[in-house]
C-alpha positions as CSV (number, residue, x, y, z in Angstrom):
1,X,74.7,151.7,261.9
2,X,75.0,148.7,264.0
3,X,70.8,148.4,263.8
4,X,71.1,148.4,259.7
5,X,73.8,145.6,260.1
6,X,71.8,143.7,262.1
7,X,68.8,144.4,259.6
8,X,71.2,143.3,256.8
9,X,72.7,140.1,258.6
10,X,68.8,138.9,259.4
11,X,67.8,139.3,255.9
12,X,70.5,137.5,254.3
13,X,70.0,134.8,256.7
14,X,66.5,134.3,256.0
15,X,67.1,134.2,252.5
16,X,69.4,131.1,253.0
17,X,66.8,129.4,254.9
18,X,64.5,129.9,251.9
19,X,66.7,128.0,249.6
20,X,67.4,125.4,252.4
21,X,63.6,124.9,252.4
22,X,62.5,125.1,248.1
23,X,65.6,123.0,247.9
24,X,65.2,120.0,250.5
25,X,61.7,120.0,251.0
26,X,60.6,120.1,247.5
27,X,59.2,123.2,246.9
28,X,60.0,124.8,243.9
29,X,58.8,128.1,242.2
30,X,56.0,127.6,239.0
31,X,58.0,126.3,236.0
32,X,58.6,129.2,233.7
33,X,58.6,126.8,230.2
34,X,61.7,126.8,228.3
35,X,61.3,127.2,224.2
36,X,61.7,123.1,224.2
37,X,58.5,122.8,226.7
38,X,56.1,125.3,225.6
39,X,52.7,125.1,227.1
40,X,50.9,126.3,223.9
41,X,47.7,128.3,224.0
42,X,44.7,127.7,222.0
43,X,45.7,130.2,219.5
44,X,49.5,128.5,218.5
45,X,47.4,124.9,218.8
46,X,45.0,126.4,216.0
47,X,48.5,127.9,214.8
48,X,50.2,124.6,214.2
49,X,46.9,122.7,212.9
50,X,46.8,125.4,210.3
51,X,50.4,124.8,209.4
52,X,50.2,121.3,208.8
53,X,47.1,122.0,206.4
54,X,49.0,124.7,204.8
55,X,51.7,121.9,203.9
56,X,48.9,119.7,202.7
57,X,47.1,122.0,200.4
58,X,50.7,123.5,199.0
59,X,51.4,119.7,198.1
60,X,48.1,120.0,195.6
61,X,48.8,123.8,194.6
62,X,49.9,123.0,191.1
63,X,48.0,119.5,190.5
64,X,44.9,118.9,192.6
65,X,43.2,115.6,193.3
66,X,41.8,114.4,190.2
67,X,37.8,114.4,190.5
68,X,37.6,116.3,193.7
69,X,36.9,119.4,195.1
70,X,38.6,121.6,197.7
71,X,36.1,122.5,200.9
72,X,37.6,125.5,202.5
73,X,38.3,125.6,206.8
74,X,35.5,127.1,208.3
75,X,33.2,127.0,211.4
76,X,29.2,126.1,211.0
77,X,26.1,125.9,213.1
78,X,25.8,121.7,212.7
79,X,22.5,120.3,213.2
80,X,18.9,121.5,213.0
81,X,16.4,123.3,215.4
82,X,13.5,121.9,213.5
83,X,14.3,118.8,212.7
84,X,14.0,115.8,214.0
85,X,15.4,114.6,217.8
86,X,18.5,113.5,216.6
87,X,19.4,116.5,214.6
88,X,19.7,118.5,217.8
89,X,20.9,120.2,219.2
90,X,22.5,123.4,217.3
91,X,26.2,123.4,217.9
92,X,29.2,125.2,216.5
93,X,31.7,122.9,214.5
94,X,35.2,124.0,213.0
95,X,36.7,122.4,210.3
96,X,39.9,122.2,208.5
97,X,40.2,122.2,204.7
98,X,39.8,118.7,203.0
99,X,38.9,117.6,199.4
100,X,35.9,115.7,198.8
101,X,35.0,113.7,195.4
102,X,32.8,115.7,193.2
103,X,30.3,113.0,192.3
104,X,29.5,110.0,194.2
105,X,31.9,106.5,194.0
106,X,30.5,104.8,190.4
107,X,30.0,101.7,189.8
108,X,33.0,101.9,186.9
109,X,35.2,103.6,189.9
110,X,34.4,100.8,192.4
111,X,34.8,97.6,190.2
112,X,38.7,99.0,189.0
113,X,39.4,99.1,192.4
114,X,37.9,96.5,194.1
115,X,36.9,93.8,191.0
116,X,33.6,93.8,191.7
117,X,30.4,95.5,191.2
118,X,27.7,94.9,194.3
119,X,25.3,97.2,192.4
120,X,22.0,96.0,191.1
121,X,21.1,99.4,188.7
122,X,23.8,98.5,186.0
123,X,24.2,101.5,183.7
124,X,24.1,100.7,179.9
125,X,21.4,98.4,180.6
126,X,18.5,99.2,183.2
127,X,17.8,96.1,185.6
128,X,16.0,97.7,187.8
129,X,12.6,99.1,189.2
130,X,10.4,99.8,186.3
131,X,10.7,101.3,182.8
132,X,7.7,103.7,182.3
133,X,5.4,103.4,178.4
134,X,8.6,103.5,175.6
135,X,11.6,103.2,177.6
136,X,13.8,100.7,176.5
137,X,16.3,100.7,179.3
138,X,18.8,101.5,177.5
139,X,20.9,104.8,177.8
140,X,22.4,107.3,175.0
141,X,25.6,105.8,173.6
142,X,27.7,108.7,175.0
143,X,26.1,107.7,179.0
144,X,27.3,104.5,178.0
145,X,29.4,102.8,181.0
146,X,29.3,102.2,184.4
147,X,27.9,106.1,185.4
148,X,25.7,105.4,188.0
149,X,26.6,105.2,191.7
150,X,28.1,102.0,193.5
151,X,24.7,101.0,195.2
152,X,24.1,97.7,197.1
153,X,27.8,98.7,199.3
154,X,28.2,98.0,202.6
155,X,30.0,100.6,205.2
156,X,33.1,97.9,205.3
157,X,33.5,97.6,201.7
158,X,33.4,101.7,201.0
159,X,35.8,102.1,203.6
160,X,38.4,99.5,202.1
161,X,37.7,101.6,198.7
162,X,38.6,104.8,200.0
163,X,41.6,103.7,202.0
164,X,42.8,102.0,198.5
165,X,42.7,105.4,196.7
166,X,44.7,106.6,199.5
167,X,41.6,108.6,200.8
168,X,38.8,108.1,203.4
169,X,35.3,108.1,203.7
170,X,34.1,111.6,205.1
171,X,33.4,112.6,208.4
172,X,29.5,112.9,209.5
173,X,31.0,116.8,210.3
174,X,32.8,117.2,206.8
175,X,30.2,115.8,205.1
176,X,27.1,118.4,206.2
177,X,29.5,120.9,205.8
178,X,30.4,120.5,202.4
179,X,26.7,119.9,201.5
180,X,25.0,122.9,203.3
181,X,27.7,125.1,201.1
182,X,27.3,127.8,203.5
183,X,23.4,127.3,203.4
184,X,21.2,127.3,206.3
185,X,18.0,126.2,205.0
186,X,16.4,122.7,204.9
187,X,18.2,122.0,201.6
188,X,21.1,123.7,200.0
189,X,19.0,125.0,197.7
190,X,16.3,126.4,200.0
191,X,13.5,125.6,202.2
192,X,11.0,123.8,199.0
193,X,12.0,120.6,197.6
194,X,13.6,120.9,193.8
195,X,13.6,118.1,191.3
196,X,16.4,119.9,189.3
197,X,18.5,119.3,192.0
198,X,18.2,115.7,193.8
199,X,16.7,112.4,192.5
200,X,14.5,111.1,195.2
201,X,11.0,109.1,195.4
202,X,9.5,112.2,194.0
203,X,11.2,111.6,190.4
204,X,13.6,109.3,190.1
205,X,11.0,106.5,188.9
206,X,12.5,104.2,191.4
207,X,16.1,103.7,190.3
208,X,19.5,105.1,190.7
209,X,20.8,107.9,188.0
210,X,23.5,108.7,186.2
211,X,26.1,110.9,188.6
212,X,26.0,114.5,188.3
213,X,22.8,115.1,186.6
214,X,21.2,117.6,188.9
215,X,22.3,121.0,189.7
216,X,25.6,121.1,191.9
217,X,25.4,122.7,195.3
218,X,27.5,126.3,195.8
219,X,30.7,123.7,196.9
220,X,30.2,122.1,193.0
221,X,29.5,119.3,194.7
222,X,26.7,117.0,192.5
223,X,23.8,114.5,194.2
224,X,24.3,115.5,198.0
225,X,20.9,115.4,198.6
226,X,19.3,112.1,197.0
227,X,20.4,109.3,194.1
228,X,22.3,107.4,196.5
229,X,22.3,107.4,200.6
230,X,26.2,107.9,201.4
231,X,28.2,106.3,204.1
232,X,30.4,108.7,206.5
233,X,32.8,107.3,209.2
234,X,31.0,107.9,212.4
235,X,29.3,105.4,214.5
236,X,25.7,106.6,215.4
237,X,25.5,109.2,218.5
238,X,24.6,112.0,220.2
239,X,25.2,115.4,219.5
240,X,27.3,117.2,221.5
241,X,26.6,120.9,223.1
242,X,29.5,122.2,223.2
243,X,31.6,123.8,220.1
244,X,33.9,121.1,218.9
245,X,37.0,121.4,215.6
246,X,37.1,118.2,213.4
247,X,35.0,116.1,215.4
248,X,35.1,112.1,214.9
249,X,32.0,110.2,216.3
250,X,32.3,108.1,219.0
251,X,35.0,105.0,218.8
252,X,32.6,102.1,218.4
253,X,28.8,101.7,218.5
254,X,26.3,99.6,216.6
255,X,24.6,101.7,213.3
256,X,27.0,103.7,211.2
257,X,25.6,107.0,210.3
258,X,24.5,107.8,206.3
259,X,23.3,111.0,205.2
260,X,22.0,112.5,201.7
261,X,18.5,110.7,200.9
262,X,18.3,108.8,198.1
263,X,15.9,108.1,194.6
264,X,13.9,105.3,196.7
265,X,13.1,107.5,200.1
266,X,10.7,110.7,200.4
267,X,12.0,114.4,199.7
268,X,12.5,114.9,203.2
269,X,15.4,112.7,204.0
270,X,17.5,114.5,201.4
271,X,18.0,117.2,203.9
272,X,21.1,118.6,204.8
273,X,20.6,117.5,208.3
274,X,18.9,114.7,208.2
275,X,20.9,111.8,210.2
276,X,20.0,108.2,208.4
277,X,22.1,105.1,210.1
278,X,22.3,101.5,209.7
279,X,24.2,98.4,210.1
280,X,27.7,98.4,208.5
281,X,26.9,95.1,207.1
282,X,23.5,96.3,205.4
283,X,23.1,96.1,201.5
284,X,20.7,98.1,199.8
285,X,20.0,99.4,196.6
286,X,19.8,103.0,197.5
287,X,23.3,103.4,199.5
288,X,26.9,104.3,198.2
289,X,29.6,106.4,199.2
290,X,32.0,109.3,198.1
291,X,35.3,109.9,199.9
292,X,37.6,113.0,201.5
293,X,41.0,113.5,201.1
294,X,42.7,114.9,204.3
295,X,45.8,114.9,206.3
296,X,44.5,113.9,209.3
């Protein structure tokens, strides 16, 4: 008896010098997180991003953004093994849902917005390149207006445009995305170039066209691969390895990334993965724009 006392009595005074030392010499047990400080885990991260797209898209339920198209979340194999240096290498990307215009920014579009019109290929009247044997330069009354892509913009300039529709240009991520259409070939199309789907040096007869004259990718998107280059957010760079979720490009850097093709280069630039970049301050005749509309 007197043994389990004494067994008892040493116990309980041990257990007091435990508390005597997680109390004054700063030890304490792991923090068990109250509902306030919850450490969350990937899944209720991926959880709450979800929600807050959820709340977007329900806000566009009934009415949806005029002129654009919905581009569900997903997760894609970004880049190309077997294209060129910069295209590498293969990584997983994960998106959240965003709307993207339908055609690219025309020249009609850009001058209501920003009161002027930078663009060299005026529609109704042809300015530029050549007119073949016959050709008059003049469209079909019902083309008549200002239907052909903003050209001759410069990155700042279709930035300021997007933010003053309340939209944004597209990520370099969003925009392959919403181009391949859940393709993996060269082109969204296939592996073989296809005049009925993208104006490039092939057959555009050096000039800009009319938006939305070629065969829409599986998205319904028109002219992602040629008619105009189009400017994206990112700053040139590096791909990354590892599997990233709405990536953003680097913060600053010299070139700002374009991507599409256009009527004046070759075929091959109109790729889905083919990375084009230039100065933000660069006008040509063969870039332009579309934007996204996004929460983030």
């Amino acid at each position: 008896m007197r043994r389990n006392f004494k067994f008892i009595l040493s116990s309980l005074l041990l257990a007091l010098v435990m508390v005597f030392l997680e109390t004054d010499l700063g030890y304490t047990q792991p923090h068990k997180a109250s509902p306030q400080t919850k450490n969350h885990e990937p899944g209720e991260q991926a959880a709450g991003i979800n929600a807050e797209h959820e709340k977007f898209l329900q806000k566009f339920k009934e009415i949806p953004p005029q002129g654009m198209v919905l581009i569900p979340a997903g997760t894609f194999m970004m880049g190309s093994t077997r294209g060129d240096k910069d295209e590498k290498p293969l990584h997983e990307v994960t998106l959240s849902p965003f709307f993207i215009d339908k055609f690219e920014v025309t020249q009609q579009e850009f001058k209501k917005v920003m009161d002027f019109n930078p663009s060299i290929f005026i529609s109704g009247t042809f300015t530029g390149g050549y007119l073949e044997s016959g050709e008059s330069g003049e469209e079909p009354a019902k083309f008549k207006g200002h239907h052909r892509p903003v050209e001759r913009v410069t990155w700042h300039e279709a930035n300021e445009y997007c933010q003053a529709v309340n939209k944004r240009l597209p990520t370099e991520a969003e925009w392959e995305y919403a181009a391949r259409a859940g393709s993996t070939t060269k082109f969204y199309w296939g592996d073989k170039t296809d005049v009925s789907f993208s104006w490039t040096a092939k057959n555009a007869r050096s000039r800009s066209h009319l938006v939305g004259q070629k065969k829409p990718n599986a998205f319904g998107l028109y002219d992602m691969s040629g008619n105009v280059w189009e400017w994206v957010v990112d700053w040139e760079n590096s791909y990354s390895e590892q599997p990233e979720t709405n990536p953003k490009g680097p913060a600053s850097g010299i070139n700002k990334i374009m991507r599409g093709g256009s009527w004046y280069a070759h075929p091959n630039y109109s790729r889905s993965t083919y990375r084009g970049q230039n100065s933000p301050t660069i006008r040509y005749t063969d870039i332009g724009f579309r934007c996204v509309l996004a929460p983030q």
